[in-house]
CHARMM internal coordinates of N, CA and C (Angstrom, degrees):
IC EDIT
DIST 1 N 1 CA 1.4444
DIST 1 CA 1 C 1.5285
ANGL 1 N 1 CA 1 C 107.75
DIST 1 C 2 N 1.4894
ANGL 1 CA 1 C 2 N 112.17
DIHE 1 N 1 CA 1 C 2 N 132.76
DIST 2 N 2 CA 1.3582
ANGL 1 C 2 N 2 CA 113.09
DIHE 1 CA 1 C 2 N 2 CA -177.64
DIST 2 CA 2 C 1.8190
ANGL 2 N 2 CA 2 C 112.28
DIHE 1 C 2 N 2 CA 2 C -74.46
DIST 2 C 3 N 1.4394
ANGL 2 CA 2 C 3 N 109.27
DIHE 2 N 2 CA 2 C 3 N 165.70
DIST 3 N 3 CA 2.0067
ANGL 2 C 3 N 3 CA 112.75
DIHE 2 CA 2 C 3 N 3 CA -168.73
DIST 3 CA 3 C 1.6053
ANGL 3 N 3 CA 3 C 93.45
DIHE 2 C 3 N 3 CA 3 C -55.16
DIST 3 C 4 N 1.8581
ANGL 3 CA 3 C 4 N 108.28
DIHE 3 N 3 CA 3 C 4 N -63.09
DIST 4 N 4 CA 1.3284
ANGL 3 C 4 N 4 CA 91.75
DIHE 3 CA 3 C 4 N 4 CA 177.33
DIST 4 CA 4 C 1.7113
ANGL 4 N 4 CA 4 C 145.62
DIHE 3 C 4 N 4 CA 4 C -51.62
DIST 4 C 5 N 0.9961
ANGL 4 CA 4 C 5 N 96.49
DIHE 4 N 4 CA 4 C 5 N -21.68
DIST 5 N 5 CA 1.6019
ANGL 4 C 5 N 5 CA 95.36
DIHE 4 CA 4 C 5 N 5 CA 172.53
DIST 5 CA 5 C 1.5084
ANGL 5 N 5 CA 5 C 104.21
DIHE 4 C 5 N 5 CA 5 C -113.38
DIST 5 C 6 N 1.2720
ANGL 5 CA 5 C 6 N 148.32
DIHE 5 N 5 CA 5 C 6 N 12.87
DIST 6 N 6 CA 1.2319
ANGL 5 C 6 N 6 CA 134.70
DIHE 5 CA 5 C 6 N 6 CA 138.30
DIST 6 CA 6 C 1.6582
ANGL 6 N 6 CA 6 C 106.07
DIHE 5 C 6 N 6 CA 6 C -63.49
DIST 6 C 7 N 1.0802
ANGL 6 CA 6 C 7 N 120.52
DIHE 6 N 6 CA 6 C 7 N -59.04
DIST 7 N 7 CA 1.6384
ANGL 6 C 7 N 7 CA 125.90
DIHE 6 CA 6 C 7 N 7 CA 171.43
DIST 7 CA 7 C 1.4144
ANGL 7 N 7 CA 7 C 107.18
DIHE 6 C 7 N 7 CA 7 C -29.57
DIST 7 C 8 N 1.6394
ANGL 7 CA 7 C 8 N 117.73
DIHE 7 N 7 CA 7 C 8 N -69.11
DIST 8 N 8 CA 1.3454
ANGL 7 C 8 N 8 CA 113.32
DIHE 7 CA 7 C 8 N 8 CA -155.51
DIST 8 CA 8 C 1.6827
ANGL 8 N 8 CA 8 C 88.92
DIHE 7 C 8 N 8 CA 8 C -70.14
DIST 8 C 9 N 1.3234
ANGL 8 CA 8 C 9 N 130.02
DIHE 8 N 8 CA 8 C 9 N -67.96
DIST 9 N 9 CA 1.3097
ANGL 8 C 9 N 9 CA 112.54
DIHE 8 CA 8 C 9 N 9 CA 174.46
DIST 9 CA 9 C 1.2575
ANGL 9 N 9 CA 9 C 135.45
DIHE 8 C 9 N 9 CA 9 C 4.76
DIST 9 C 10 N 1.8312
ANGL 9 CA 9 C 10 N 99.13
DIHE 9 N 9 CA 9 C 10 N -72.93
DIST 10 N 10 CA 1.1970
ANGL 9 C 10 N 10 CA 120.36
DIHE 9 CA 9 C 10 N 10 CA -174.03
DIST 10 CA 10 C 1.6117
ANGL 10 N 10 CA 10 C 123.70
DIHE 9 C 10 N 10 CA 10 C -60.90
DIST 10 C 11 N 1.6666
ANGL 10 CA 10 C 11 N 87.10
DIHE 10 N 10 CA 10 C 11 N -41.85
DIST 11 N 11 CA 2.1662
ANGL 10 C 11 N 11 CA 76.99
DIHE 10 CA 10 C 11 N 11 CA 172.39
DIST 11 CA 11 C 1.3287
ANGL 11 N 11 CA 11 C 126.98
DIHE 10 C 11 N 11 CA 11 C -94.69
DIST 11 C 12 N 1.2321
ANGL 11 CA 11 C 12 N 90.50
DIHE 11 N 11 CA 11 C 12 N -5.70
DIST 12 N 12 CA 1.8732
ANGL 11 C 12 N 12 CA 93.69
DIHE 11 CA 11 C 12 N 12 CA 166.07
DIST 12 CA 12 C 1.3987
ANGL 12 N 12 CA 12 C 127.21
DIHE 11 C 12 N 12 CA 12 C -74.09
DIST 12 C 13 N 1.7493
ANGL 12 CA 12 C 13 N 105.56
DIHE 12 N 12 CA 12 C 13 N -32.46
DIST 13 N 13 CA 1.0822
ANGL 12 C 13 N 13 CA 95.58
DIHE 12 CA 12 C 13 N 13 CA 145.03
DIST 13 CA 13 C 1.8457
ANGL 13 N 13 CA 13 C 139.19
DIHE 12 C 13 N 13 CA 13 C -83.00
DIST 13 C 14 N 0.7483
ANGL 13 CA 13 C 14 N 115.81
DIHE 13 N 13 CA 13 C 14 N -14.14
DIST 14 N 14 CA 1.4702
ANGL 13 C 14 N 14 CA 124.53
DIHE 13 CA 13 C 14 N 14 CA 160.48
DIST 14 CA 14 C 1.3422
ANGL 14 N 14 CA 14 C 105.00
DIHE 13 C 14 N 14 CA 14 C -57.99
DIST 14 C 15 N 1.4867
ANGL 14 CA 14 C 15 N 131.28
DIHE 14 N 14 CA 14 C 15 N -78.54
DIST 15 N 15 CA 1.3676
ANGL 14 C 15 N 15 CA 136.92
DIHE 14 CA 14 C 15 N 15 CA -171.32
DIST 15 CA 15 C 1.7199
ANGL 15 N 15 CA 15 C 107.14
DIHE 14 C 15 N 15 CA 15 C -55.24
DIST 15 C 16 N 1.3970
ANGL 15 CA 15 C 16 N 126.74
DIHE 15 N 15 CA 15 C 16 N -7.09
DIST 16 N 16 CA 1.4443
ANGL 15 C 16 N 16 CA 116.14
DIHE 15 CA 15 C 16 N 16 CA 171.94
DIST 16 CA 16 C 1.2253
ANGL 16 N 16 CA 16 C 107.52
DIHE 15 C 16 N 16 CA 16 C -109.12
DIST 16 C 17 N 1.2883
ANGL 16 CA 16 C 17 N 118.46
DIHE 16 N 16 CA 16 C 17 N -22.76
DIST 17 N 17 CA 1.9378
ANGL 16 C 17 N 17 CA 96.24
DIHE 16 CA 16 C 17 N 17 CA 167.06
DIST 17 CA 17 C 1.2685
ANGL 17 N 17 CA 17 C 105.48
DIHE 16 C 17 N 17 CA 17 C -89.73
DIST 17 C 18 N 1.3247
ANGL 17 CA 17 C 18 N 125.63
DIHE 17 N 17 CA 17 C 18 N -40.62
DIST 18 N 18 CA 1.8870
ANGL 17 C 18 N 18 CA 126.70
DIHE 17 CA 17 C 18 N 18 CA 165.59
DIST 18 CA 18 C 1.8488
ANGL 18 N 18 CA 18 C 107.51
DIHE 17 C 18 N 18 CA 18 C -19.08
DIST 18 C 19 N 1.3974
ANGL 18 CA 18 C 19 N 95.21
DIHE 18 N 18 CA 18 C 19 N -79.53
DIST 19 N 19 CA 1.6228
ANGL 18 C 19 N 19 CA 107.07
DIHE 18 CA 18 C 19 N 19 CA 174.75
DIST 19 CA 19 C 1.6505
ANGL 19 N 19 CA 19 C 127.76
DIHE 18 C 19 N 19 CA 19 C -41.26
DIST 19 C 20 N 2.1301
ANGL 19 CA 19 C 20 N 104.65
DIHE 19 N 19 CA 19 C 20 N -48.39
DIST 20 N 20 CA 1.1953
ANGL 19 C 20 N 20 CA 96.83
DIHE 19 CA 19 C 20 N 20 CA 162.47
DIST 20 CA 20 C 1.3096
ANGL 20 N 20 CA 20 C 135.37
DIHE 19 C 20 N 20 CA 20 C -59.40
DIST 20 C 21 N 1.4513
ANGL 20 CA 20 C 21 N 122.16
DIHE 20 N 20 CA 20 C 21 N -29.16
DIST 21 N 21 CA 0.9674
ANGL 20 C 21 N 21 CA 142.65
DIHE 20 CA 20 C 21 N 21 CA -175.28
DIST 21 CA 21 C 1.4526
ANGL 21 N 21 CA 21 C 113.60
DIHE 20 C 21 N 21 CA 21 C -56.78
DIST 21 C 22 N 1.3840
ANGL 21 CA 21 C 22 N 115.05
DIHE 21 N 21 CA 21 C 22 N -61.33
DIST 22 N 22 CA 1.5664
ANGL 21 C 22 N 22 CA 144.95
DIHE 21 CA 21 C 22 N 22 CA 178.11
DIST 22 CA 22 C 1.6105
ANGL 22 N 22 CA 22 C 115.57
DIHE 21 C 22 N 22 CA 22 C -49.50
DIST 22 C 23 N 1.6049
ANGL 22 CA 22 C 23 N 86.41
DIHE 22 N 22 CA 22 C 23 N -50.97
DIST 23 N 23 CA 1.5513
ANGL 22 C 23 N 23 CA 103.17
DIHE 22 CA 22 C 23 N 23 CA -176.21
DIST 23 CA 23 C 1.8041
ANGL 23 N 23 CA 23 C 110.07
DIHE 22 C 23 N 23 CA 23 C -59.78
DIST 23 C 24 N 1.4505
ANGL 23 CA 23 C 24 N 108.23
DIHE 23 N 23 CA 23 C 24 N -46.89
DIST 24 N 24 CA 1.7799
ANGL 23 C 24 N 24 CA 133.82
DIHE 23 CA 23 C 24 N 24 CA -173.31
DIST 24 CA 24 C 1.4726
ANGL 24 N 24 CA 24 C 94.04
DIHE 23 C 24 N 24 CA 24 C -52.02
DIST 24 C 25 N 1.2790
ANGL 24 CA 24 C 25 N 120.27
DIHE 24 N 24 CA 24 C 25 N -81.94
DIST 25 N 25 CA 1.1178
ANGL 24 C 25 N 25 CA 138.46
DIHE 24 CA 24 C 25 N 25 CA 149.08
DIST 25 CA 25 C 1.7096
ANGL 25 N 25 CA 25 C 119.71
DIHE 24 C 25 N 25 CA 25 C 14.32
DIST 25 C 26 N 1.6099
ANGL 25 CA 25 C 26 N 106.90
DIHE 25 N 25 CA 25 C 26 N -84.28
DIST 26 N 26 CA 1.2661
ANGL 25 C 26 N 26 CA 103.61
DIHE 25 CA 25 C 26 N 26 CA -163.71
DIST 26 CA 26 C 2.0593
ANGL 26 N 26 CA 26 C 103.95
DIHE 25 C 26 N 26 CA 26 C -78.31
DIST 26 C 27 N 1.2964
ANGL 26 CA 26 C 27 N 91.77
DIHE 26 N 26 CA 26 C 27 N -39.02
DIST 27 N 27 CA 1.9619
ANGL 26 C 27 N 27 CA 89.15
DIHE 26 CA 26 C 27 N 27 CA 171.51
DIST 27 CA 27 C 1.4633
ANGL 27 N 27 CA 27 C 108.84
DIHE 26 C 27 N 27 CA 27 C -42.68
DIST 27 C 28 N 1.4584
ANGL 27 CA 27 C 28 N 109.32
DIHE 27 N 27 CA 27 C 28 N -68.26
DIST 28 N 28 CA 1.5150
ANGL 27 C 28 N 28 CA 109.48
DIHE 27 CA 27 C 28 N 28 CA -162.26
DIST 28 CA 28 C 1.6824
ANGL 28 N 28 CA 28 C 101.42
DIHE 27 C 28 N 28 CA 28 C -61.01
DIST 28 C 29 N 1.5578
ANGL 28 CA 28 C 29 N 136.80
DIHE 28 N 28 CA 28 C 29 N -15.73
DIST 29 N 29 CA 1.3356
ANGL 28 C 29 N 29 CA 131.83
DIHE 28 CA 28 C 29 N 29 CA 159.62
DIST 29 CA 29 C 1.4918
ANGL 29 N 29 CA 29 C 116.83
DIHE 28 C 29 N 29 CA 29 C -72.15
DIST 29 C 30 N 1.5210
ANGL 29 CA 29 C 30 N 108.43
DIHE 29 N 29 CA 29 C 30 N -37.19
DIST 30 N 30 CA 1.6858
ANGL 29 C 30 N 30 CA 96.53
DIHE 29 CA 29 C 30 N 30 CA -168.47
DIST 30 CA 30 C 1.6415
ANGL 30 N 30 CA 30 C 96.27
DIHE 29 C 30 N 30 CA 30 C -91.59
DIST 30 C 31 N 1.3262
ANGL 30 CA 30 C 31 N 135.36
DIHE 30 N 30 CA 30 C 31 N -38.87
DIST 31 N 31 CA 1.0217
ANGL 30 C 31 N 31 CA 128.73
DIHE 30 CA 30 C 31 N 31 CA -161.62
DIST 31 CA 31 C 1.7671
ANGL 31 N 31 CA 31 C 116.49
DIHE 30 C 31 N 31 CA 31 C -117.89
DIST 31 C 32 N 1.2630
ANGL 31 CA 31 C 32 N 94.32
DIHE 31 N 31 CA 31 C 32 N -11.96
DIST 32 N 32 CA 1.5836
ANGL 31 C 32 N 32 CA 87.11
DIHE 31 CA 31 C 32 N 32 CA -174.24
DIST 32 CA 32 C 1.8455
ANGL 32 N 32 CA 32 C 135.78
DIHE 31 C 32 N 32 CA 32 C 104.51
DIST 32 C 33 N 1.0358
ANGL 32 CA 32 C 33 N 139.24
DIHE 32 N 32 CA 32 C 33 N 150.96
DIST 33 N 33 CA 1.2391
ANGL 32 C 33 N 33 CA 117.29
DIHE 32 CA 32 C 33 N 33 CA 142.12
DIST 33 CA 33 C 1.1464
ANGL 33 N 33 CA 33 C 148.22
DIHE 32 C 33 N 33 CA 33 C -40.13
DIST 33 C 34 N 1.3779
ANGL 33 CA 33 C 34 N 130.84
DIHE 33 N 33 CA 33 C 34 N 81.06
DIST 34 N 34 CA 1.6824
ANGL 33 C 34 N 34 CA 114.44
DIHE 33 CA 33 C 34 N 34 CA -167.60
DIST 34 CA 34 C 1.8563
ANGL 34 N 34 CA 34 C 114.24
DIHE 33 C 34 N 34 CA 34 C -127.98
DIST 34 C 35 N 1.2168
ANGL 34 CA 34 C 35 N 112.00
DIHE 34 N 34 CA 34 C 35 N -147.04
DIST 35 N 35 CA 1.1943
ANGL 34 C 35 N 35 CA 118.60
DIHE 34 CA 34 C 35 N 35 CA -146.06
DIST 35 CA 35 C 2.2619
ANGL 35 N 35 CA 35 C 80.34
DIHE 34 C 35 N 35 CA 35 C -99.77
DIST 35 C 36 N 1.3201
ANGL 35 CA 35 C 36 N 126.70
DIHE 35 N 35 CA 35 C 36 N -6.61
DIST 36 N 36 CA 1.1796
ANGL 35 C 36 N 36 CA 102.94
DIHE 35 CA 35 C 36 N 36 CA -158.86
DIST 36 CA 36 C 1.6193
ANGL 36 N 36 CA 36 C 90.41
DIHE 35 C 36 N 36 CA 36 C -157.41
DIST 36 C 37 N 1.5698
ANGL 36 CA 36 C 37 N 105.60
DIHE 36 N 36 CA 36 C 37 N 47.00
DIST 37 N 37 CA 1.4891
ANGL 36 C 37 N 37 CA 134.89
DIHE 36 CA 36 C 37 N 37 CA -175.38
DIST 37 CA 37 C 1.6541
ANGL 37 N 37 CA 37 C 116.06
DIHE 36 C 37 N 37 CA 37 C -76.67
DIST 37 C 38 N 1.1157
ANGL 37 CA 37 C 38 N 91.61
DIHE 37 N 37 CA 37 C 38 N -37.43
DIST 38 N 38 CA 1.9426
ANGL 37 C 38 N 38 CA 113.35
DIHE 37 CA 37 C 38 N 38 CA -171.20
DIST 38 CA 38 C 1.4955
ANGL 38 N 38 CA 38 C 103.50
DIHE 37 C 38 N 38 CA 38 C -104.48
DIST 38 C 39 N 0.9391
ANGL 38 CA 38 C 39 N 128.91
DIHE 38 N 38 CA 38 C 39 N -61.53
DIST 39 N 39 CA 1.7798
ANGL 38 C 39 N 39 CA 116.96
DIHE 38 CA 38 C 39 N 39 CA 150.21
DIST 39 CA 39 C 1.4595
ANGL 39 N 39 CA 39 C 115.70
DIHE 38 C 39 N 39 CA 39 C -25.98
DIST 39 C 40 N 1.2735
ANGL 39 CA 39 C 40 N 118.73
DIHE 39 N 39 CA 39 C 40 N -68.87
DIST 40 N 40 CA 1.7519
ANGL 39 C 40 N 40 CA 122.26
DIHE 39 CA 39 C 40 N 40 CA 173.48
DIST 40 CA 40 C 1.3603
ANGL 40 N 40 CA 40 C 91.51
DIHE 39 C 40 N 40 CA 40 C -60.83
DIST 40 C 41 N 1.0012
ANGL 40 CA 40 C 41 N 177.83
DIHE 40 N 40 CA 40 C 41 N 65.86
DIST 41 N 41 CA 1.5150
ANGL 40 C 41 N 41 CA 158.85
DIHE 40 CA 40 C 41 N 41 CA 170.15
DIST 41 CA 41 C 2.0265
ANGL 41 N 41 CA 41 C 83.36
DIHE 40 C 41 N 41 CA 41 C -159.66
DIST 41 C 42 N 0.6281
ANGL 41 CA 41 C 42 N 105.94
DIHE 41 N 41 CA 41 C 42 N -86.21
DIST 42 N 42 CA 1.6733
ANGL 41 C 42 N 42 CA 116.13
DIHE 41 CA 41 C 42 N 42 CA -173.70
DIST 42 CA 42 C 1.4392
ANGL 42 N 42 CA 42 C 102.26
DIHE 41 C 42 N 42 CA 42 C -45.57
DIST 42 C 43 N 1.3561
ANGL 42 CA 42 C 43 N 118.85
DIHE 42 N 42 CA 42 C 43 N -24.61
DIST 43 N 43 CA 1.8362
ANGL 42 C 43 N 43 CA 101.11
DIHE 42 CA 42 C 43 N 43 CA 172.14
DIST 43 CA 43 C 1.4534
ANGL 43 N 43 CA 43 C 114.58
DIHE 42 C 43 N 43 CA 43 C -121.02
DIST 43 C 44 N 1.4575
ANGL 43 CA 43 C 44 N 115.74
DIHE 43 N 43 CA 43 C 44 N 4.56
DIST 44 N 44 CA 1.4083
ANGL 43 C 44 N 44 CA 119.30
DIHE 43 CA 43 C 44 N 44 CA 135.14
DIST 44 CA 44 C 1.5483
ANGL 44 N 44 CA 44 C 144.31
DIHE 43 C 44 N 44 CA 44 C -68.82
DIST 44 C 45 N 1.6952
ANGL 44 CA 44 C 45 N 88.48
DIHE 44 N 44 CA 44 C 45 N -29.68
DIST 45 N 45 CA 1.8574
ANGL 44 C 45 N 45 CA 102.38
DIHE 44 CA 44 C 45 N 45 CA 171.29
DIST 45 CA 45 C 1.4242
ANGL 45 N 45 CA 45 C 100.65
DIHE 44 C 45 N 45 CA 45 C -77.23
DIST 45 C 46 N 1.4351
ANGL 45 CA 45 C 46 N 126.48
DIHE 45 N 45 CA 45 C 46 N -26.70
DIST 46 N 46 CA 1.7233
ANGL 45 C 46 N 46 CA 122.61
DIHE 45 CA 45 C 46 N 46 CA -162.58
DIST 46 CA 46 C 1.3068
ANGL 46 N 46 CA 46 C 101.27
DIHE 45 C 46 N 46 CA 46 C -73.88
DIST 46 C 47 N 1.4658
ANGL 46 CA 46 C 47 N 128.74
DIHE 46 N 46 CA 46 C 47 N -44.75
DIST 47 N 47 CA 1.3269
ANGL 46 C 47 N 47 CA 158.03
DIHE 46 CA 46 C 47 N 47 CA 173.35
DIST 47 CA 47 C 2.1653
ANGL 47 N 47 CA 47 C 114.10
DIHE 46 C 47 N 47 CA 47 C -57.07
DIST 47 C 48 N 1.2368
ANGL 47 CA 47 C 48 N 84.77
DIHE 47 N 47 CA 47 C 48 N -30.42
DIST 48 N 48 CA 1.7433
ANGL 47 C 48 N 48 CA 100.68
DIHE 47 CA 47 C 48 N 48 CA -175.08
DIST 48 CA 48 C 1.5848
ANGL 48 N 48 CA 48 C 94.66
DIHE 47 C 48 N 48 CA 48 C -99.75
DIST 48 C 49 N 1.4191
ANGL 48 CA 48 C 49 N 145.28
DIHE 48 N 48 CA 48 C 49 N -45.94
DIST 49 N 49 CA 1.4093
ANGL 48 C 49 N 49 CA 130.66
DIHE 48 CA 48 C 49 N 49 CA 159.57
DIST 49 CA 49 C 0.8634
ANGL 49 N 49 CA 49 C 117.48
DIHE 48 C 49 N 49 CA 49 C -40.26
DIST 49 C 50 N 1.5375
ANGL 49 CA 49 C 50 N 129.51
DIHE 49 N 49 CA 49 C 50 N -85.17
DIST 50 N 50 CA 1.4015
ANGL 49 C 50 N 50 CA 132.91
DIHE 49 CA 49 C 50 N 50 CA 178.02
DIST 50 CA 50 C 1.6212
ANGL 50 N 50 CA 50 C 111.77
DIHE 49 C 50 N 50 CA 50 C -12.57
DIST 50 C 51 N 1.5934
ANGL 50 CA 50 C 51 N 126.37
DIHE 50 N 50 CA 50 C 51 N -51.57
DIST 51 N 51 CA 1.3762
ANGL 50 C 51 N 51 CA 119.30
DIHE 50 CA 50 C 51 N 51 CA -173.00
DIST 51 CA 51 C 1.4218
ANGL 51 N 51 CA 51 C 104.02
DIHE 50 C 51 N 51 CA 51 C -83.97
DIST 51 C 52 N 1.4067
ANGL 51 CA 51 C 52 N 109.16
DIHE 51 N 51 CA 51 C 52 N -33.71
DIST 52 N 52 CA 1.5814
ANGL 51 C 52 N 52 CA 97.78
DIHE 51 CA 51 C 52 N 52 CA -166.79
DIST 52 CA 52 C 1.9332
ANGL 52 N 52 CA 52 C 118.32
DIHE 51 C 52 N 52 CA 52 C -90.85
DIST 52 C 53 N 1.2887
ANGL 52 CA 52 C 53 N 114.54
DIHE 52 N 52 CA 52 C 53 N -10.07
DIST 53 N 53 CA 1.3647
ANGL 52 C 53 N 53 CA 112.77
DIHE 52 CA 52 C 53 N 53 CA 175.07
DIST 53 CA 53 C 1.4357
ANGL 53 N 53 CA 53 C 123.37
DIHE 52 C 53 N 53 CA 53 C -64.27
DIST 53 C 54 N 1.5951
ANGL 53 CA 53 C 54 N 117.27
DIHE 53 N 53 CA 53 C 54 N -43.99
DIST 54 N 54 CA 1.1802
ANGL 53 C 54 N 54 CA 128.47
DIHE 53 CA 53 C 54 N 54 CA -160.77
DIST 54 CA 54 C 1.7810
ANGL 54 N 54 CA 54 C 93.94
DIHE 53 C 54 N 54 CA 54 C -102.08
DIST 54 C 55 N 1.8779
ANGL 54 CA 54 C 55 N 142.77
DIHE 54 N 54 CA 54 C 55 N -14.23
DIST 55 N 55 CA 0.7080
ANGL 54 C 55 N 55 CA 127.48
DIHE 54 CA 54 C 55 N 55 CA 159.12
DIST 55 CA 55 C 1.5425
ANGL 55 N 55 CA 55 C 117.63
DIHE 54 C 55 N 55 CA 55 C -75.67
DIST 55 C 56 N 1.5349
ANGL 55 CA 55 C 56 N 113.43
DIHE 55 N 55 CA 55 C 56 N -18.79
DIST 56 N 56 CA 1.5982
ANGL 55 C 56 N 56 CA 118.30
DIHE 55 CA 55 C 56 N 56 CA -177.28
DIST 56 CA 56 C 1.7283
ANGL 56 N 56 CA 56 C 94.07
DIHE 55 C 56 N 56 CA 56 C -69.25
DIST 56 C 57 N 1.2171
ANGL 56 CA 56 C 57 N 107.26
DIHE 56 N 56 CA 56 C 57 N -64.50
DIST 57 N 57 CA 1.8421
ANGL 56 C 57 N 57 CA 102.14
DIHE 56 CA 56 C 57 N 57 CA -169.78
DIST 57 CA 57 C 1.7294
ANGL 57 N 57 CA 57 C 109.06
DIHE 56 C 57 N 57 CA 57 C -58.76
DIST 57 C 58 N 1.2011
ANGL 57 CA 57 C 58 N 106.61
DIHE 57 N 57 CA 57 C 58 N 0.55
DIST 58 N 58 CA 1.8160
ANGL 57 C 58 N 58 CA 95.50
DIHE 57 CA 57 C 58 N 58 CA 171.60
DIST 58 CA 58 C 1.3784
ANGL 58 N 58 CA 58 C 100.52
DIHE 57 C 58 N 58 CA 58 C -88.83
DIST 58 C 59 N 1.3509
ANGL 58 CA 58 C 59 N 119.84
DIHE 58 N 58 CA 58 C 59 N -51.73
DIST 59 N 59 CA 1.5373
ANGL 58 C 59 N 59 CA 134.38
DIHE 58 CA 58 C 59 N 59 CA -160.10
DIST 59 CA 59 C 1.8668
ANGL 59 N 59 CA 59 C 91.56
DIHE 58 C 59 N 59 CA 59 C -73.50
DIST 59 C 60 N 0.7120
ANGL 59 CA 59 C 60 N 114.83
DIHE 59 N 59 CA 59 C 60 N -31.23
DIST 60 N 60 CA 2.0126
ANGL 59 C 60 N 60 CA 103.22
DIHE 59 CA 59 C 60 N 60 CA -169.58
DIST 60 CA 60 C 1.4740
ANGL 60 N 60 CA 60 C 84.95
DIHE 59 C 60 N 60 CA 60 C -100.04
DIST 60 C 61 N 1.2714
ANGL 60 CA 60 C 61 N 143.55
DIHE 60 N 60 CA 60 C 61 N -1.61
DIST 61 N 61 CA 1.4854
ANGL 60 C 61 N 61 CA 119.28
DIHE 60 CA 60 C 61 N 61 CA 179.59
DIST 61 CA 61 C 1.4463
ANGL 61 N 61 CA 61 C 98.10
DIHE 60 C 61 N 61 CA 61 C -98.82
DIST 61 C 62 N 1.6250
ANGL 61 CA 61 C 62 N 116.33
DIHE 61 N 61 CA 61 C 62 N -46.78
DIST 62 N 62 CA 1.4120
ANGL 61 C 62 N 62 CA 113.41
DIHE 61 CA 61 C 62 N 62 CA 168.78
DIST 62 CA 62 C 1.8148
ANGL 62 N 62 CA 62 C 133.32
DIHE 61 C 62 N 62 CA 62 C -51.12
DIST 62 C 63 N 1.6250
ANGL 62 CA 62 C 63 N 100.54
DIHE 62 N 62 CA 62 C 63 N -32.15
DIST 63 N 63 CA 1.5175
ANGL 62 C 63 N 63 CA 109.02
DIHE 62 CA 62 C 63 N 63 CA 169.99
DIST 63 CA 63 C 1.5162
ANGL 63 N 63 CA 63 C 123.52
DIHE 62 C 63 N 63 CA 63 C -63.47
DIST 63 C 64 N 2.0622
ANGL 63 CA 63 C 64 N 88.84
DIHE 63 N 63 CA 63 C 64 N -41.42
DIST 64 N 64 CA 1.8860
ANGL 63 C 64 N 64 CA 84.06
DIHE 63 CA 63 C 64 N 64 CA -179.54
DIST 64 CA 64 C 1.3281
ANGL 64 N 64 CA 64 C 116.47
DIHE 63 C 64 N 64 CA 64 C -95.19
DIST 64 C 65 N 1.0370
ANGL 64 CA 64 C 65 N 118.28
DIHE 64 N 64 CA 64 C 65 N 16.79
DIST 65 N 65 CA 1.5256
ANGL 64 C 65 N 65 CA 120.69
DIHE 64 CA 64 C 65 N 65 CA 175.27
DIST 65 CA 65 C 1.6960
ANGL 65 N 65 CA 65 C 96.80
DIHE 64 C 65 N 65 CA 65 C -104.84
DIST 65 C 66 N 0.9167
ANGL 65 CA 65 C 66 N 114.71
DIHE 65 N 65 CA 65 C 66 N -70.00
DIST 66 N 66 CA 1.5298
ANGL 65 C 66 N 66 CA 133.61
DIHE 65 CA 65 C 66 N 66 CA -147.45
DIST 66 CA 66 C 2.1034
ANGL 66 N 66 CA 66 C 105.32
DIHE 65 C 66 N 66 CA 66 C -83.07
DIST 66 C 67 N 1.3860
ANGL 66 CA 66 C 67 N 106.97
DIHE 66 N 66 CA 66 C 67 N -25.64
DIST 67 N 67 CA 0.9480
ANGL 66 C 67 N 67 CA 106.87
DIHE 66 CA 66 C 67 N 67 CA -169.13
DIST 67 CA 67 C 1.8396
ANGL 67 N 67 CA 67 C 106.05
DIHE 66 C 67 N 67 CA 67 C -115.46
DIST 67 C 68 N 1.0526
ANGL 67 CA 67 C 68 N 109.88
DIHE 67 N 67 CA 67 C 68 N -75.48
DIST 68 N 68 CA 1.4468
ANGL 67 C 68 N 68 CA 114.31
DIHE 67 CA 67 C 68 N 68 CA 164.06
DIST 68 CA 68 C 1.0652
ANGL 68 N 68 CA 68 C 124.80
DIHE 67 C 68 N 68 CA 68 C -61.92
DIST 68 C 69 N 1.8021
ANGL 68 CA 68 C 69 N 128.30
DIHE 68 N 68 CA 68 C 69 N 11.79
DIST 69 N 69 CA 1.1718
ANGL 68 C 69 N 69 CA 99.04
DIHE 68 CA 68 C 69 N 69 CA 153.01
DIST 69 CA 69 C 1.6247
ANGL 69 N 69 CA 69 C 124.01
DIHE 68 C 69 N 69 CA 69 C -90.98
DIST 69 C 70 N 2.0419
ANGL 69 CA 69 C 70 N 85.92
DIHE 69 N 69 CA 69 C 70 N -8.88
DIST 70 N 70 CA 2.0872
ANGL 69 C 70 N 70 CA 74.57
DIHE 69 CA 69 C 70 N 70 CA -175.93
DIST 70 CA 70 C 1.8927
ANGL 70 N 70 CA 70 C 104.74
DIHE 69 C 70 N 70 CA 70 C -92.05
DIST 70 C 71 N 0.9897
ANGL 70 CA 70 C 71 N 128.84
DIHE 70 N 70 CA 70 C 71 N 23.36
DIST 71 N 71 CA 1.3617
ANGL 70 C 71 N 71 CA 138.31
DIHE 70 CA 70 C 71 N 71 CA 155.63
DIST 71 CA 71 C 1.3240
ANGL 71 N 71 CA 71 C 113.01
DIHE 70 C 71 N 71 CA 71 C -59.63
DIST 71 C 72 N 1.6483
ANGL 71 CA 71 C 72 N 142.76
DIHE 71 N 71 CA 71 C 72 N 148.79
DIST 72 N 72 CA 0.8158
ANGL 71 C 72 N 72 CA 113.25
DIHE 71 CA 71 C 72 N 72 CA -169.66
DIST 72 CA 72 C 1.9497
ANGL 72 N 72 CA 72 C 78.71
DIHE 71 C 72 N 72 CA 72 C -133.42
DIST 72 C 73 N 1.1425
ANGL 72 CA 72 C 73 N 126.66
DIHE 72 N 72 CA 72 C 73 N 141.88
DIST 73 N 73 CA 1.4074
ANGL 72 C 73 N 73 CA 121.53
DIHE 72 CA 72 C 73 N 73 CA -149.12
DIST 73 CA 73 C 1.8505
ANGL 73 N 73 CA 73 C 80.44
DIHE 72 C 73 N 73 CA 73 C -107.45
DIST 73 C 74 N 1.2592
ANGL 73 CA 73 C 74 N 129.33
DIHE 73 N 73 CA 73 C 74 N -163.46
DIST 74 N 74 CA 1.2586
ANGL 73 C 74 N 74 CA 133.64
DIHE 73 CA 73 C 74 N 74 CA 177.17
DIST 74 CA 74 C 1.3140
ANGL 74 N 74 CA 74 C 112.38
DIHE 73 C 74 N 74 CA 74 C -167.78
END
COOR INIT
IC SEED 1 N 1 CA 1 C
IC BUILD
């Protein structure tokens, strides 16, 4: 698999369980368990990708370029 599409791969999947996660999370805090949990959940996660996919591939392209490369691993 080529860098670029291991990358996009990689944070899309990161940024969709990240988001599901986040999304689960803040409902079942602000609102609770209820009868219309997974409806709110599925158009809060749709709403929580959109921001978090394309900010994950900025932040992991800037870390492994910019940050880990002056690390020196051993």
């Amino acid at each position: 698999m080529s860098r670029k599409l291991y990358r996009l791969v990689f944070t899309g999947l990161m940024a969709m369980m990240m988001s599901l996660i986040i999304s689960a999370a803040l409902i079942l805090v602000k609102a609770g368990y209820n009868d219309h949990f997974f409806s709110d959940l599925l158009s809060s996660w749709g709403l929580g990708f959109v921001f978090a996919w394309p900010s994950a591939y900025v932040c992991a392209y800037f870390i492994q370029e910019h940050v880990l490369s002056r690390i020196e691993f051993y």
